[in-house]
C-alpha positions as CSV (number, residue, x, y, z in Angstrom):
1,X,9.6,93.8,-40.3
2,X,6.4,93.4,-37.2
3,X,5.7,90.2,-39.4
4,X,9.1,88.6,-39.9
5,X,9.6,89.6,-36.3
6,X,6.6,87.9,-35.3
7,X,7.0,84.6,-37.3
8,X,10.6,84.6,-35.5
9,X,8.7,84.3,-32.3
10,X,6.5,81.8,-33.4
11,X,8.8,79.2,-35.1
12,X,11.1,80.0,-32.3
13,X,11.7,78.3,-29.3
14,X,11.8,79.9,-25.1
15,X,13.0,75.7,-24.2
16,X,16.6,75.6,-23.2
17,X,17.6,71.9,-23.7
18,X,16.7,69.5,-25.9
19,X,13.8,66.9,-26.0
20,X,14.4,63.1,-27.0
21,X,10.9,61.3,-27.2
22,X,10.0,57.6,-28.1
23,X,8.3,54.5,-27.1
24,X,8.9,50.9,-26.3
25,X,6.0,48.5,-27.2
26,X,6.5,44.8,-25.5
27,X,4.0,42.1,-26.4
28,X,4.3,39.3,-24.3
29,X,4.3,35.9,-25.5
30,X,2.3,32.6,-23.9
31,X,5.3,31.9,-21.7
32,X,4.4,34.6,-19.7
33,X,1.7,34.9,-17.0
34,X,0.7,38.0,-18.0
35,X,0.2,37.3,-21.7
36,X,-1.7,38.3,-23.6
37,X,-0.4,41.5,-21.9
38,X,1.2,44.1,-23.3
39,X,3.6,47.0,-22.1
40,X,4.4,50.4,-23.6
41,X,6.8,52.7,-22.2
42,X,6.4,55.8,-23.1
43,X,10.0,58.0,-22.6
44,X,10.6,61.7,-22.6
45,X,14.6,62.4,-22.2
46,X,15.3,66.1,-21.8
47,X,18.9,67.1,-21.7
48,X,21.4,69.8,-22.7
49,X,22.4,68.9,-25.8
50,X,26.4,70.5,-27.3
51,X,25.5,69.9,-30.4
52,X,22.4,70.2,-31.6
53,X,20.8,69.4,-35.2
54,X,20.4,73.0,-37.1
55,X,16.4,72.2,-37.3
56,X,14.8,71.4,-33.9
57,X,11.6,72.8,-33.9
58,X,8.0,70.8,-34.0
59,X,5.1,71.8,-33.6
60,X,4.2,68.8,-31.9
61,X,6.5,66.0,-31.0
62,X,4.7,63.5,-33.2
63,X,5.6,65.4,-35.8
64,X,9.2,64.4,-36.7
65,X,8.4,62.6,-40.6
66,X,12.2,63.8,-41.2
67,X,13.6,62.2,-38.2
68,X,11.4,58.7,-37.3
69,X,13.0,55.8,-37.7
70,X,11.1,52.3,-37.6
71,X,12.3,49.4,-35.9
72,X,11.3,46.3,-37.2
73,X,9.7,43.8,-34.5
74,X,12.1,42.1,-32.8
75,X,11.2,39.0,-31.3
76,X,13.6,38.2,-28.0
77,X,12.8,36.0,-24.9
78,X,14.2,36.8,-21.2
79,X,14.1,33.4,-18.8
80,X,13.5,31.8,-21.9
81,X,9.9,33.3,-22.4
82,X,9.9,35.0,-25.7
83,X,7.8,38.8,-26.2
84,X,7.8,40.8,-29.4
85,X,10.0,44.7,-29.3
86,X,8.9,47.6,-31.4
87,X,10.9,50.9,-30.6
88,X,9.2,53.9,-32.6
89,X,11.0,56.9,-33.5
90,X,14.6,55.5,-31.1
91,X,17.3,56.8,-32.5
92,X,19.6,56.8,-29.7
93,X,19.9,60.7,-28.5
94,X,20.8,61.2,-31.9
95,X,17.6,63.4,-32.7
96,X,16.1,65.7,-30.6
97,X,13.3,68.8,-31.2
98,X,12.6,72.1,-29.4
99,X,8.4,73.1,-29.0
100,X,7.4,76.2,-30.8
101,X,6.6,79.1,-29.3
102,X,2.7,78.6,-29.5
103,X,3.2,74.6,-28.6
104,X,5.3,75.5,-25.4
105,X,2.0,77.9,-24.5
106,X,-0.3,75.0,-25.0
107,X,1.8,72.3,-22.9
108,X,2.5,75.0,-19.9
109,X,-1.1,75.5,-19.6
110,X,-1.8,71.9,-20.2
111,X,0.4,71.0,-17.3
112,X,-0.7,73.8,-15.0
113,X,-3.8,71.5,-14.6
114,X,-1.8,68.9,-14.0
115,X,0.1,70.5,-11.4
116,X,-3.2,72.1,-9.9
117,X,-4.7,68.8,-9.9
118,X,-1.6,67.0,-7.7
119,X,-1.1,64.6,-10.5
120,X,2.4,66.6,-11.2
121,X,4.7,68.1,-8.4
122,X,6.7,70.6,-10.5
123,X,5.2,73.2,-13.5
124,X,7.3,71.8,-16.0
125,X,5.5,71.1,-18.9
126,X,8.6,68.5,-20.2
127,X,9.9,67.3,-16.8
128,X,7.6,65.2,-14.8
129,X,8.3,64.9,-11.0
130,X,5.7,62.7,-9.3
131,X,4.6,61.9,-5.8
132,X,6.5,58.8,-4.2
133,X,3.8,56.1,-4.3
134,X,5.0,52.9,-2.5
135,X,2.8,49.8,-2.4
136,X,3.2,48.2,0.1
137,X,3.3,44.2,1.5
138,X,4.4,43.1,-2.8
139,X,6.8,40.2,-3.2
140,X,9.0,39.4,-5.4
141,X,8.0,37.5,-8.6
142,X,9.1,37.1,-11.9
143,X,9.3,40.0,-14.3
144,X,10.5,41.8,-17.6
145,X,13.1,44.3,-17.6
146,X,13.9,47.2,-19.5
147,X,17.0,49.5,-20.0
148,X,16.2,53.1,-21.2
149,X,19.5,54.9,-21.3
150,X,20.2,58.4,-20.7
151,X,21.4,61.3,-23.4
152,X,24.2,63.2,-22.5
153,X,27.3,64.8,-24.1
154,X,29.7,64.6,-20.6
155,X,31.6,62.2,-19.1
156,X,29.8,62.2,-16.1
157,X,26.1,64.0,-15.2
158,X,23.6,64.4,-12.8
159,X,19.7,63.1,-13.9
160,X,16.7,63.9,-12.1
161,X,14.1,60.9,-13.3
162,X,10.5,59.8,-12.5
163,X,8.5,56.8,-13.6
164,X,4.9,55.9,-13.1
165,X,1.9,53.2,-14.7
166,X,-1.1,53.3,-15.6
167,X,-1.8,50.4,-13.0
168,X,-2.6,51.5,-9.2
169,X,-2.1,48.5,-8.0
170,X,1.2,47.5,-10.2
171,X,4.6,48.3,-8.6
172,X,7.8,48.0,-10.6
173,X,11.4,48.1,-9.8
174,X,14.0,51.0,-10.8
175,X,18.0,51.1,-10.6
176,X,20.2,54.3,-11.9
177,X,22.7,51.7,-13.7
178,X,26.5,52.2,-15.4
179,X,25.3,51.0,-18.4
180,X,23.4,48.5,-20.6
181,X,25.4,44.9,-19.4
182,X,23.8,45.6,-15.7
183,X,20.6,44.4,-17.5
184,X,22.8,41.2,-19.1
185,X,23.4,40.7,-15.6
186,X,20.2,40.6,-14.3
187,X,18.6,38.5,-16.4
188,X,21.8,36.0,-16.0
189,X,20.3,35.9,-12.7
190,X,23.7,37.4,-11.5
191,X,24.6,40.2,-9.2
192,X,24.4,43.5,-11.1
193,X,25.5,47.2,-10.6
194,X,23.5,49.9,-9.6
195,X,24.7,53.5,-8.1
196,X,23.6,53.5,-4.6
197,X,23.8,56.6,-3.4
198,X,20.0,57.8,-2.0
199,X,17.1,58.4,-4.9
200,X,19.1,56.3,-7.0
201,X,16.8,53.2,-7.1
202,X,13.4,52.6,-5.9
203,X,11.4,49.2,-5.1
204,X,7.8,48.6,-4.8
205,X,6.7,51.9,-6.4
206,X,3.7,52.6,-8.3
207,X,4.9,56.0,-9.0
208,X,8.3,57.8,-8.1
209,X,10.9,60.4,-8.7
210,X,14.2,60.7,-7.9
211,X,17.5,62.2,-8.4
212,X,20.9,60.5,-9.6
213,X,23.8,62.4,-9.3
214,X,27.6,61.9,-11.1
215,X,27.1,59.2,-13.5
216,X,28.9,58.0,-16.5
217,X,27.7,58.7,-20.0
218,X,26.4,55.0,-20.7
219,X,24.0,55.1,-17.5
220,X,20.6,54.3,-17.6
221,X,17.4,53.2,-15.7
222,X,17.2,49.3,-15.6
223,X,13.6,49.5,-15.3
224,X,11.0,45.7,-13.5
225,X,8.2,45.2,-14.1
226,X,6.5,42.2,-12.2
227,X,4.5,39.6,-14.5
228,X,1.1,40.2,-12.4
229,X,-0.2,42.4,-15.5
230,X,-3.9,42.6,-15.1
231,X,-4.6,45.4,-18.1
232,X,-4.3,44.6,-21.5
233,X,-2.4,47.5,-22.3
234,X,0.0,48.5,-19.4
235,X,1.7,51.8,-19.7
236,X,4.5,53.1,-18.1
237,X,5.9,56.3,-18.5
238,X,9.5,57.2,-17.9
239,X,11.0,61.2,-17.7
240,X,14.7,61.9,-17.5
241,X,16.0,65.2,-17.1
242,X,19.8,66.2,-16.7
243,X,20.6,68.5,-14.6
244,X,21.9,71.9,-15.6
């Protein structure tokens, strides 16, 4: 009984909500200024999940050989310059994984020096809120976009969200958006919606968190990225929480 109590603990798991993980590689073609530049985003989407899958334990969140799915490369253009898409392991809040007990341990512990270290403002070892890191005198110039959308089971919901790079001296653009055709929009060079309310969006960040309260189910982060990249590999990393 100790051991089958024990192992319970183990392959159990103390994380409330659910954990969505995957990444966004973007290899820019010579259209672009930046090329041969490349971008990863690398997104963590936290969120309380109504109906979980029956297994959604890992070890490590890597470790998902029964849930990845591979995207083929995609080749697509934006302002008529084209780049190359791979998503790895996307499948669109349809999979999700708890830590186990011993892999929670390690990623508290991990972020506590994090958190002593100022890179992290909350002890969360899933939920990243950064500083707000503005650079300042940038202007406008052209740049790839990205929608990330949220996971939710409401109608409406209230995210918490931080991005960041890799790049000290590369700002980006973000917008809380009502869905996926604000990014159409955008690239049509048209006006496009964005919820407006305060810590909603953010421009000329190099890092920043913010919160995003009663939006719809198809919301996401419309995410700019300025064509100035001066790393070969730049990434940025996007955390979405919803609020519980």
């Amino acid at each position: 009984m100790s051991n089958a109590f024990f192992g319970h603990l183990i392959y159990n798991s103390p994380y409330d909500q659910d954990i969505n993980k995957y990444s966004i590689y973007v290899h820019l073609q010579d259209e672009w200024n930046s090329y041969p530049g490349n971008i990863l985003f690398d997104i963590t989407n936290v969120w309380s999940n109504s109906n979980p899958p029956q297994k959604n334990y890992s070890a490590d969140p890597s470790d998902v050989s029964s849930l990845i799915q591979y995207n083929s490369n995609e080749l697509q253009s934006q302002h008529e310059k084209s780049y190359v898409e791979l998503k790895h392991e996307f499948s669109n809040c349809e999979s999700s994984w708890k830590p186990m007990l011993y892999r929670y341990a390690i990623d508290i512990l991990r972020n506590k020096i994090q958190f002593a270290q100022g890179n992290q403002l909350n002890d969360d070892p899933y939920i990243s809120i950064l500083p707000n890191t503005p650079l300042e005198n940038q202007i406008e110039t052209a740049s790839y976009a990205q929608f990330i959308p949220l996971c939710t089971s409401q109608e409406y919901t209230s995210y918490e969200y931080s991005v960041s790079t890799n790049d000290q001296n590369l700002w980006f653009h973000v917008y809380f958006v009502p869905s996926k055709e604000q990014l159409d929009s955008y690239l049509n060079s048209e006006n496009f919606d964005y919820y407006l309310d305060e810590g909603c969006s953010a421009n000329f960040y190099q890092s920043f968190s913010g919160v995003c309260e009663n939006v719809g189910k198809d919301s996401g982060l419309l995410v700019i990225i300025p064509d100035i990249l001066n790393q070969s590999l730049t990434k940025v990393k996007v955390n979405l929480h919803e609020k519980i």
